[in-house]
N, C-alpha and C positions, 0 to 999 in steps of 0.2 A: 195476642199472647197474654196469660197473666203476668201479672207483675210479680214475681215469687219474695221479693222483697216485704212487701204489703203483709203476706202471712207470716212474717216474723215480730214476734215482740220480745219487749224487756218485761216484768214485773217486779211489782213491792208488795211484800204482805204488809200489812197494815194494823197497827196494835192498840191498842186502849189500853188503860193500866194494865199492861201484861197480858188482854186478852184481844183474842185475833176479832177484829175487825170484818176482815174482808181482802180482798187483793184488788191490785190497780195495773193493769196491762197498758204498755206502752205499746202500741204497734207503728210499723215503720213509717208506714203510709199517713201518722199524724193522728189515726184513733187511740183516743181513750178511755177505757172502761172500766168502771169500778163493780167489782161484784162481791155484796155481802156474804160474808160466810151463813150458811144453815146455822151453825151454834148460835151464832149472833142474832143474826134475825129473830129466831123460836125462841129467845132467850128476855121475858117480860121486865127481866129485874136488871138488866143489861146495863153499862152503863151509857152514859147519854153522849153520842159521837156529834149529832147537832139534835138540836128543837126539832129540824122535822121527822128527826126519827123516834124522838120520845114518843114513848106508848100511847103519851095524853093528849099528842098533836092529831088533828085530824088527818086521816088516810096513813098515816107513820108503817101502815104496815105494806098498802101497794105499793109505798113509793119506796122501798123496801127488798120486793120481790122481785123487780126488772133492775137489769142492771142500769147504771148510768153509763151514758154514753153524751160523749161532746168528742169532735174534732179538733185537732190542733189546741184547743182549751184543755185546761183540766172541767170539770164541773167547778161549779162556784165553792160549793164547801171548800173543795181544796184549792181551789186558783185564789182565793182571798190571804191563805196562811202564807203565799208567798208576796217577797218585798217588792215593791215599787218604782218607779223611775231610775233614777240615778244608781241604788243599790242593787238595781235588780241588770243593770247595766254592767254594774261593776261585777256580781258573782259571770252573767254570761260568757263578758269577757274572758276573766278566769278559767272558765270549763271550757274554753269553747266551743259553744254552743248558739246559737239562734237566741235573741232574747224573749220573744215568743215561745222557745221548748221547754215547755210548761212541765211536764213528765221529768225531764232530767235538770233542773232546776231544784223542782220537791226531791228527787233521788238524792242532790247533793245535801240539801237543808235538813233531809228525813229527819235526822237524829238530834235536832235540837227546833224546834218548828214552835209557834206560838201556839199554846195549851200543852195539850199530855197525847196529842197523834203522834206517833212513833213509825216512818216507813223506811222500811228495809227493804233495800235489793236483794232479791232470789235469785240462786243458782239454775238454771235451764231446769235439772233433775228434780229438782224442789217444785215446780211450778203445778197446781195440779191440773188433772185433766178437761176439769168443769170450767176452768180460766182459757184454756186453749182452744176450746170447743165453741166458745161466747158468741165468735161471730165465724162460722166457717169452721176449717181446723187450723190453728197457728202452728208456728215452730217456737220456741223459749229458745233466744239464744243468751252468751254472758254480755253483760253490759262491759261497754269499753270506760278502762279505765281511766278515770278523770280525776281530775288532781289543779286544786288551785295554784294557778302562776303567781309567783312572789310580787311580782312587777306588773302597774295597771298605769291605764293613763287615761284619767278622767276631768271633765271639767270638774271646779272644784262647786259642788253643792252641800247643804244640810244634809249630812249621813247619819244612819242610827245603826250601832253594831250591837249584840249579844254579845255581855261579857262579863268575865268570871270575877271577881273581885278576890284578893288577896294581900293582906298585910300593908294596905292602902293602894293597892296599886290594880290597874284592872287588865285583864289579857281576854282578846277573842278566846270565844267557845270556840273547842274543838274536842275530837274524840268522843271519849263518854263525859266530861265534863258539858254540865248544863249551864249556858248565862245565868247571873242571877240578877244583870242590873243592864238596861238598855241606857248607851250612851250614844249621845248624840251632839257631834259635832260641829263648830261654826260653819254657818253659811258666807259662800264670799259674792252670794248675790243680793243678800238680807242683814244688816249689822247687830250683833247682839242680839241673835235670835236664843241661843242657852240661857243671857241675863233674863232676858222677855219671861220666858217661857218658865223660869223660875218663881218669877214675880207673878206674875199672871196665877199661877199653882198655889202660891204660898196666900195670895186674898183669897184665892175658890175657897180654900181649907177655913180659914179664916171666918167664912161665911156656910158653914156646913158642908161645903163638898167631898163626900170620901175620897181622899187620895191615896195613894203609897209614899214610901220615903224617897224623902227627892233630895238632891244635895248639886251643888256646882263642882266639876273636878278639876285641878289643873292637867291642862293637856300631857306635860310630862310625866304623868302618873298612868299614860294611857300606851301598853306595851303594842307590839306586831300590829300596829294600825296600817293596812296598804296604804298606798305611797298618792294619798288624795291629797289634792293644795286646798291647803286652809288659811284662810284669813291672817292680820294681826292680833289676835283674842285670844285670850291667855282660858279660857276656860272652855271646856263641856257641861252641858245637861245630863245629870244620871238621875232615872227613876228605878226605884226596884220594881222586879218584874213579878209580878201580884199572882202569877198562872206556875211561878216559883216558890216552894219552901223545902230550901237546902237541897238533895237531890232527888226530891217527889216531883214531880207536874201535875198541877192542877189543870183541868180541861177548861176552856174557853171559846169561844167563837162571837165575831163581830158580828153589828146586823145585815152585813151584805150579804155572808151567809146566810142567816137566817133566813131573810127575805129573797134566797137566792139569787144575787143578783153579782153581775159583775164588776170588780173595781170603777170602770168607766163610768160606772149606773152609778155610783155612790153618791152623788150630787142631786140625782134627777126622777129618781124611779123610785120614792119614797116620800114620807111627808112626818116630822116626828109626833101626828097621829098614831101611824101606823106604828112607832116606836112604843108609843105609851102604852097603846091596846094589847101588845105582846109583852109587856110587862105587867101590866095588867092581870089578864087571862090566864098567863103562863109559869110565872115565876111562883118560888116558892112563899116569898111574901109579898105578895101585888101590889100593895097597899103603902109599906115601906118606900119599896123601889120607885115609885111612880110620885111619891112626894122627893126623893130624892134624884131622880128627874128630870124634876121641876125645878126644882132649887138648880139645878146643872142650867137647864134652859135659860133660865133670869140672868146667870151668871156669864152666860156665854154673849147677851146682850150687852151687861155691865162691863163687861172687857172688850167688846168689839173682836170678838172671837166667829168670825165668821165660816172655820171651818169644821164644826162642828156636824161631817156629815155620815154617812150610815158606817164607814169603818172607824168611828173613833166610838162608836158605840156599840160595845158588847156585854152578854153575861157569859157568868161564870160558874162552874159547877163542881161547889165545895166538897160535896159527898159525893160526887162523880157520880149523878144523876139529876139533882136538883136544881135548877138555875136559878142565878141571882144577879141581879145588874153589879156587872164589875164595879169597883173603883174607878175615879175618872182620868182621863190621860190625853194628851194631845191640847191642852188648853192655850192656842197661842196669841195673845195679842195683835189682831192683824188693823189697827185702828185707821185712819181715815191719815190718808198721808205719809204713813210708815211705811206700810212693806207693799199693800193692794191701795194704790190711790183711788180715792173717790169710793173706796167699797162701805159699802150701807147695810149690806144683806146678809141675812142667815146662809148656810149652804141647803139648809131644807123649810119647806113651807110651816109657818104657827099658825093654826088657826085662817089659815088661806094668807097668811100674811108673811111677805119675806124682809120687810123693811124694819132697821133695829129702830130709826127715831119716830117709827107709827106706835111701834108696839106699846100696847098697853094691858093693863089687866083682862080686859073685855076677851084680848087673843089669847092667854092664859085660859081663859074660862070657855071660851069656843071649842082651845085644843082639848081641855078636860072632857066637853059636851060629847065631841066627836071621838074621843078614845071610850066613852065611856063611865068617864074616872068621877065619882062624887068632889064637885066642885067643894064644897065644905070640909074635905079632907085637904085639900092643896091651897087653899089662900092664903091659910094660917103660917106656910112654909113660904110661901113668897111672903110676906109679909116680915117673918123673920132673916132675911135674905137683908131685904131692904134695910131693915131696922140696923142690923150687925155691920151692914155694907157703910151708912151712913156715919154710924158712928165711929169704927175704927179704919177704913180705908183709906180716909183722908191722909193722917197722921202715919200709919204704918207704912204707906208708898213712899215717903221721903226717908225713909232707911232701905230701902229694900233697893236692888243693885241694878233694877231697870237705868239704860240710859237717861240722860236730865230731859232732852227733847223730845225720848218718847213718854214719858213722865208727864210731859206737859199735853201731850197729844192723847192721852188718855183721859185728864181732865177738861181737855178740849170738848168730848166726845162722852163726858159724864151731861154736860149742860148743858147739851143738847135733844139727851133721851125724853121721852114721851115725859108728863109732870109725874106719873104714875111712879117712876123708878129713875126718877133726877136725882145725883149725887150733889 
């Protein structure tokens, strides 16, 4: 017998600044398929929903014409825009749902999602016929109503919510209000991950790395937070959210996206060659981005920043076409003894090399060789790295509000880098 189940879905139209995308069919049986609109597709001046459908990516137009289709997954474009472990635990809980149901997950986030995608739930009658027809012929039925439960019960982890800032005080997005500032909460498995994570921010900047505004909050400044157990620590991390200015959305995507690949992959299925080359090639200034980069690169060494893998690197697209390597974010001090004992390593390969106390210039100039990048163009920014790190680091970390012991464990972990980039 068929499964008459199977041919039923939900869908979302799917928006770009105000312009229709595409639709995304949820069917019962766990397919999901995204199918571009005609306007969108034939449309050259379009705005850019990822890199591989810019006009100037190679094939942008086949990959384009079929729809996408994953099981149980979303596709990666959109399985990335959603959150992760712990948070992504806690919205499931709330809807209940499977934390795997990827399709009503994005349905709940549609409306406030990292960049400027916009998905909405369609009414059955709205759905059109071209969406129903995809695979077989479907039924559109209404989505069951869901509604986050007041009350959750999680172990207590580093959480990071979307949230609206007002009159000092900050409340979850909801409705049509858009976050404007990602807070992120103590960890009760990690001590003074918010001070870290500040400090860590405040030398990248220090040393040329574009950032956003970042500030520490007192936790009672932080409204309708679900009911997670947090630590003793009087503070969160707030960065403003860079894919925000007031209530436009700027478009964005990570390079798991880009490089299609799935969160799991982000560690393993890349090499930040393959980073460079797409900034490189791709972006609207190549040449900028790829020194600026590099200067992230050095820096993630200089901090013992080891998690520095394909979702903590995205561009961004200013004129909702053009991409440009974000601002930087996620910079966490993970040093030898602190939070990852014994870790040494990159999250992605330099120059074939994952070890921070090998690294030296040579892997700098390899990674350039193999992205392609004119080595002559990027020494000059490691070198200024170096120079600004040396001179003001030392001095500015004995103010800045890192714990004393991880303080010292970062200088631990300066004396022992390659001679190339010794503090």
């Amino acid at each position: 017998m068929t499964d008459v189940s199977s041919d039923e879905l939900n869908a979302l139209k799917l928006t770009l600044h105000g312009r229709l995308v595409g639709y995304l069919a949820g069917f019962k049986n766990g397919r999901n398929v995204l199918s571009f609109s005609d306007e969108f597709r034939n449309d050259s001046s379009r705005p850019t929903f990822s890199l591989i459908t810019h006009p100037n990516f190679p094939h942008s137009d086949r990959l384009m014409s079929e729809p996408w289709t994953r099981n149980q997954r979303l596709h990666p474009v959109l399985s990335n825009l959603l959150p992760e472990g712990a948070l992504r635990e806690l919205i499931a809980q709330g809807l209940k749902v499977h934390v795997d149901n990827e399709f009503h997950i994005l349905s709940y986030l549609g409306e406030d999602l990292p960049g400027a995608l916009v998905a909405t739930p369609m009414e059955p009658h709205d759905v059109p016929e071209s969406v129903l027809t995809t695979h077989g012929h479907a039924k559109a039925i209404k989505f069951d109503k869901v509604t986050q439960e007041s009350k959750f019960s999680l172990a207590g982890v580093q959480m990071k919510f979307s949230m609206k800032e007002k009159d000092g005080r900050y409340n979850l997005s909801k409705g049509g209000d858009l976050g404007d500032w990602i807070i992120k909460t103590p960890s009760t498995q990690h001590k003074f991950v918010p001070l870290n994570e500040y400090t860590a921010m405040s030398l990248a900047s220090l040393v040329g790395v574009d950032i956003p505004e970042i500030k520490l909050v007192d936790l009672d400044k932080l409204d309708n937070l679900p009911a997670i157990n947090l630590p003793e620590e009087k503070q969160a991390f707030a960065i403003k959210r860079f894919d925000r200015d007031g209530n436009d959305r700027i478009h964005m995507e990570d390079f798991a996206q880009i490089l299609v690949k799935y969160p799991h992959e982000k560690y393993d299925s890349a090499n930040y060659e393959n980073i460079g080359r797409v900034l490189y090639q791709f972006t609207g200034d190549g040449l900028t981005d790829v020194q600026q980069c590099a200067r992230r690169l050095l820096v993630n060494i200089l901090l013992a920043n080891g998690d520095a893998h394909l979702k903590n690197w995205s561009l961004i697209y200013p004129d909702q076409i053009t991409p440009r390597l974000s601002p930087a974010y996620d910079i966490v001090p993970l040093h030898t003894n602190v939070y990852i004992e014994n870790e040494t390593k990159f999250a992605l390969n330099l120059g074939k090399n994952k070890e921070w106390y090998a690294a030296s210039m040579l892997h700098f100039q390899a990674w350039a060789d193999q992205a392609g990048i004119p080595w002559r163009a990027i020494k000059p920014h490691l070198d200024d790295v170096m120079d600004r790190a040396r001179t003001l680091w030392p001095s500015v970390l004995n103010d800045l509000p890192m714990d004393e012991k991880h303080k010292q464990g970062l200088r631990d972990h300066w004396v022992k880098l390659h001679t190339d980039f010794r503090l």
